[in-house]
C-alpha positions as CSV (number, residue, x, y, z in Angstrom):
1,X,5.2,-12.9,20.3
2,X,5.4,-9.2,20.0
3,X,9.1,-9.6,18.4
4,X,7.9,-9.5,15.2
5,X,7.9,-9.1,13.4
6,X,7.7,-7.7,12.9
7,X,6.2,-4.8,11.8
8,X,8.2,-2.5,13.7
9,X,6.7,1.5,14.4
10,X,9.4,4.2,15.2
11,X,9.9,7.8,15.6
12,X,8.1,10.4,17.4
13,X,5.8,13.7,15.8
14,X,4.0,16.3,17.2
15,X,1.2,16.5,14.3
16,X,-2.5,16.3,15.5
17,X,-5.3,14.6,14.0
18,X,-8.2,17.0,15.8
19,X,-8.6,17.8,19.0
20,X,-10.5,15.0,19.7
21,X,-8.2,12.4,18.6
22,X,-4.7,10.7,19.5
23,X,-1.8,13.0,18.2
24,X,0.1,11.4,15.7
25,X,2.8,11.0,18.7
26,X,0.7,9.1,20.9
27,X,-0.1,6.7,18.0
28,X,3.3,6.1,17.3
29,X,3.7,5.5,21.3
30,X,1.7,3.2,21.7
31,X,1.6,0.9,18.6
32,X,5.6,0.9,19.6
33,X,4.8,-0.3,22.6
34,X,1.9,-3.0,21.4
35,X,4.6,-4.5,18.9
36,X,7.6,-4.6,21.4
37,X,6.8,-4.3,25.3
38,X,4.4,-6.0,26.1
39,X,4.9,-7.6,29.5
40,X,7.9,-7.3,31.0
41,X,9.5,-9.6,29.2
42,X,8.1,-12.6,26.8
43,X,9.5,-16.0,24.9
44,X,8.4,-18.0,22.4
45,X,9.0,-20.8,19.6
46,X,9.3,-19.3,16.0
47,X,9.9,-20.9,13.1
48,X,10.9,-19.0,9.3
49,X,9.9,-20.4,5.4
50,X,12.1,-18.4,3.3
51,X,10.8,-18.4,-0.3
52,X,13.3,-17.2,-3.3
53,X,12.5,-15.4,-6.1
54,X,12.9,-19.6,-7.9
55,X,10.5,-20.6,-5.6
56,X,13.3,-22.7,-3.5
57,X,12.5,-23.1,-0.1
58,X,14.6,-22.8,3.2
59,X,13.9,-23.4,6.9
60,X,14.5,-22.1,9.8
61,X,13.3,-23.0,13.6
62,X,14.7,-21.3,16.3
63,X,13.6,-19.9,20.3
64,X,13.6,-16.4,21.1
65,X,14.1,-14.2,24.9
66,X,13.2,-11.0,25.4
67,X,13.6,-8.8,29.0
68,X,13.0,-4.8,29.3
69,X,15.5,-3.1,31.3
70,X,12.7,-0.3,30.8
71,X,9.0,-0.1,29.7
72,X,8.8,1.7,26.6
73,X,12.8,2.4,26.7
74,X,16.2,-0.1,26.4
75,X,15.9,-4.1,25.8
76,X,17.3,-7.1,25.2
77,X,17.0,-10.3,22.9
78,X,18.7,-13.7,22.7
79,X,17.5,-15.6,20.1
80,X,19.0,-20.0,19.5
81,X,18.4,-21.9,16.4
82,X,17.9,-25.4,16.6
83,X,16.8,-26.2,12.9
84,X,18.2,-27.2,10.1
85,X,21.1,-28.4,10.8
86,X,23.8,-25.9,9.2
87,X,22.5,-23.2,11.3
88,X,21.8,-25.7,14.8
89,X,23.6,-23.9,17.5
90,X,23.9,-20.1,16.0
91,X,22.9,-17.1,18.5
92,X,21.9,-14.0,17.8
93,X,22.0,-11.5,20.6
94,X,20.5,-7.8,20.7
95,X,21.1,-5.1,23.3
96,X,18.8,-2.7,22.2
97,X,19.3,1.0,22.9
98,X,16.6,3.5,22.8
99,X,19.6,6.8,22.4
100,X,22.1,5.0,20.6
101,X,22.3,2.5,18.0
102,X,22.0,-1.0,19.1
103,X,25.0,-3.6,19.7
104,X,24.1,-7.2,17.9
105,X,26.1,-9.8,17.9
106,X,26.4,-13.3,16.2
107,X,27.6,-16.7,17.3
108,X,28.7,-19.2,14.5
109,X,29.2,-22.2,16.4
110,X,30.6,-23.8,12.9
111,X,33.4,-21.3,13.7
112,X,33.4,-20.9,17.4
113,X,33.0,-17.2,16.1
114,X,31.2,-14.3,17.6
115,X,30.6,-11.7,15.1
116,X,29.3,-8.4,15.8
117,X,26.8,-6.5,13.7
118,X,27.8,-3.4,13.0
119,X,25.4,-1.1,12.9
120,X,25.9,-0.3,8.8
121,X,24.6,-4.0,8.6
122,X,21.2,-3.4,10.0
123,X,18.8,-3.7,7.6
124,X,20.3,-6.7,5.5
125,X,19.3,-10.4,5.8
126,X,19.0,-11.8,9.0
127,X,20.1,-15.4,8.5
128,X,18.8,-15.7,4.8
129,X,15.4,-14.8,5.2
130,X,14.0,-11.3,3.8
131,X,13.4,-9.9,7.5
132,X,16.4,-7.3,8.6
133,X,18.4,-7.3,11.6
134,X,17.0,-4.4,12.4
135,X,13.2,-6.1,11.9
136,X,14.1,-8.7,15.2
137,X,14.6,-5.6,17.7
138,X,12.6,-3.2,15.8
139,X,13.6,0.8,14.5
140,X,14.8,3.3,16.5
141,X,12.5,5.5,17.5
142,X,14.6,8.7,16.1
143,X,15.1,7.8,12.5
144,X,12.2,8.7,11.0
145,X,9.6,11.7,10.6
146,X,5.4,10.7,11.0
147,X,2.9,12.6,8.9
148,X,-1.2,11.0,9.4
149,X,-2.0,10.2,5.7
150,X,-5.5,9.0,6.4
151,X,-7.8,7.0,9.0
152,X,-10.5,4.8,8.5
153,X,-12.7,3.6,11.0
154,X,-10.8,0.9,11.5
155,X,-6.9,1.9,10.9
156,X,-4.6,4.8,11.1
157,X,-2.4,5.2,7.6
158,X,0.7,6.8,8.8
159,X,3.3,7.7,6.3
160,X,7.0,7.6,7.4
161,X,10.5,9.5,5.9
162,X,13.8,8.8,7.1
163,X,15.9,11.5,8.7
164,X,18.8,10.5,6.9
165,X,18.1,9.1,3.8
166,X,21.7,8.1,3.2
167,X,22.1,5.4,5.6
168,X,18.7,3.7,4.6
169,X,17.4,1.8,0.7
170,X,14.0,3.5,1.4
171,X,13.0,6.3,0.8
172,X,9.7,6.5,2.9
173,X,7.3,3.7,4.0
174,X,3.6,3.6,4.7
175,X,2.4,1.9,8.0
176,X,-1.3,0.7,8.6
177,X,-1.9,0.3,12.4
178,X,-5.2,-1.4,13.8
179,X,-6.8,1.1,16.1
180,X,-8.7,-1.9,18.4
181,X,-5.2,-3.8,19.1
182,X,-2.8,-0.7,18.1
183,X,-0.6,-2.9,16.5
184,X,1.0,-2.3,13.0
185,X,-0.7,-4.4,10.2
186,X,1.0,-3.4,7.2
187,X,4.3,-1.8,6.5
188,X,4.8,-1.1,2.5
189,X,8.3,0.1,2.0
190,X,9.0,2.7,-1.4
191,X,12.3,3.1,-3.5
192,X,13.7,5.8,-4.7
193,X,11.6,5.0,-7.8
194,X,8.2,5.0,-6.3
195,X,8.2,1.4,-6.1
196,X,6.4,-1.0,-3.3
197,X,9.8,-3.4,-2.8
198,X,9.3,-4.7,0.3
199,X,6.3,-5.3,2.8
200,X,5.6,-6.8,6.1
201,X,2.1,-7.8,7.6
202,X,0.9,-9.1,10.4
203,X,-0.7,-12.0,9.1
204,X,-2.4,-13.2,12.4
205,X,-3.4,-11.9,15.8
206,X,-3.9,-13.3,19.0
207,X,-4.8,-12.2,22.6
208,X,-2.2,-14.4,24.8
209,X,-2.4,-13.5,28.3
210,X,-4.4,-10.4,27.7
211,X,-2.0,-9.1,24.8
212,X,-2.6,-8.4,21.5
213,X,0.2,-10.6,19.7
214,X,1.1,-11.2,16.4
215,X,1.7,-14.9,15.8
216,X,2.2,-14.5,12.3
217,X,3.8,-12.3,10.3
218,X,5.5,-12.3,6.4
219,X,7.7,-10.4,4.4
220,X,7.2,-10.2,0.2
221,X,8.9,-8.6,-2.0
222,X,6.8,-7.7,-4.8
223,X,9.5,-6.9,-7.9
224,X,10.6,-10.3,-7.4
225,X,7.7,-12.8,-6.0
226,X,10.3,-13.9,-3.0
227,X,8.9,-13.8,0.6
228,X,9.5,-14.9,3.9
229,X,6.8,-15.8,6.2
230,X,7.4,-16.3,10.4
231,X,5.3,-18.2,12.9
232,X,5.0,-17.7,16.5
233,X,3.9,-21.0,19.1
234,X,4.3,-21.1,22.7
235,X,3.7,-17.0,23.5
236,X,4.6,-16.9,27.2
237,X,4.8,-13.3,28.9
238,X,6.2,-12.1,32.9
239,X,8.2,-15.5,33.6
240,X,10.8,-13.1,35.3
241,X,13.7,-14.0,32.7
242,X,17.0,-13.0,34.8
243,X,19.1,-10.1,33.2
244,X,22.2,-12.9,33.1
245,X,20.4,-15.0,30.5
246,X,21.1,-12.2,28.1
247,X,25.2,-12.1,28.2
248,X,27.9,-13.0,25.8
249,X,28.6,-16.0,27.7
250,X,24.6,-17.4,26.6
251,X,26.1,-16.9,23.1
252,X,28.4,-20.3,23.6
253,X,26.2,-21.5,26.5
254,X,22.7,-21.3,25.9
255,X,20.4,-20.9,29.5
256,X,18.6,-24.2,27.8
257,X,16.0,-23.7,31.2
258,X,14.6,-20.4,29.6
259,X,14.5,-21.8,26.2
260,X,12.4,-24.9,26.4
């Protein structure tokens, strides 16, 4: 499904490559919208192996909704985890906001608790893999600044610097998007030493339904060999998801019709 991974474009620019060519606006538009709109809304069975830096591995299988209250603008996600067993019956829900930062929340069925992510907590580990919080619903698409670095004849090479450097661990990323699909390939994230810490690919694509999808996608971390890698099955786009399905009461109740 689009969700992912992963590999999540944000921000707007007004830099041209030529007159002939996309502006580096309209790339960033529309590899935005390849990665997170497409249909109107979409589900699909995912499943995480989360590698530590000791080599231990961890599982996670878990179903994830997704409905656009607008193309291109505001959307949500409700997201059930079914596997292994410590983390059966967890939620995580996402009203994502295209002006504003989003509202997540958590559901800890251990502890009959809903926890809200605040919004500080965004880019730390979602469930104890190496993808963010903010990875699931993707970047804002004010936070950063878009320069063109290259482009081949097959990818753009777009380089990215956040606005406010304080609220961030990066201090600029590079992003590879696939000019035939417009879909981000490659996102190599750069400390504040220089160093590649952290990058997320799009391992696989498919056409499902006439969309470009990514079906696979991984995070690595290269100082420390760990890595998380997340598969997509059963891609279904348009099956008219009702706005209700996405409430805090699906956080306790899960709409089990719209997550088979």
């Amino acid at each position: 499904m689009k969700l992912l991974t992963s590999l999540f474009i944000t921000a707007l620019a007004t830099t041209s490559i030529n007159a002939n060519e996309l502006s580096v606006d309209e790339i960033i538009k529309r590899a935005n919208h390849a990665a997170f709109y497409q249909g109107d809304d979409g589900s699909s069975a995912a499943r995480m192996k989360i590698i530590d830096e000791q080599g231990r591995v961890q599982m996670r299988q878990f179903n994830v909704l997704r409905r656009d209250i607008e193309d291109g603008g505001d959307q949500q996600f409700l997201i059930a985890f079914s596997r292994p067993s410590d983390v059966k019956g967890m939620m995580f829900r996402v009203e994502k906001h295209i002006t504003t930062d989003d509202d997540r929340w958590l559901f800890l069925p251990a502890l009959d608790l809903v926890k809200r992510i605040s919004a500080s907590d965004k880019r730390t580990s979602f469930v104890g893999s190496h993808f963010y919080y903010e990875d699931i619903s993707g970047r804002n698409t004010s936070l950063d600044s878009f320069e063109l670095i290259e482009q081949t004849p097959t990818h753009y090479i777009i380089k990215a610097v956040p606005k406010d450097p304080s609220v961030v661990e990066f201090a600029s990323y590079m992003v590879e998007i696939k000019k035939d699909v417009m879909l981000p390939t490659k996102i190599s994230y750069t400390n504040n030493n220089g160093d590649v810490y952290r990058i997320i690919e799009a391992k696989k694509i498919k056409v499902i339904d006439g969309y470009p999808t990514v079906v696979s996608s991984q995070v690595s971390l290269p100082l420390t060999g760990a890595k998380t890698l997340m598969q997509f099955k059963g891609v279904k786009y348009n099956k008219g998801i009702p706005q209700t399905v996405f409430s805090e009461r699906s956080l306790r109740n899960p709409p089990k019709r719209w997550l088979k």
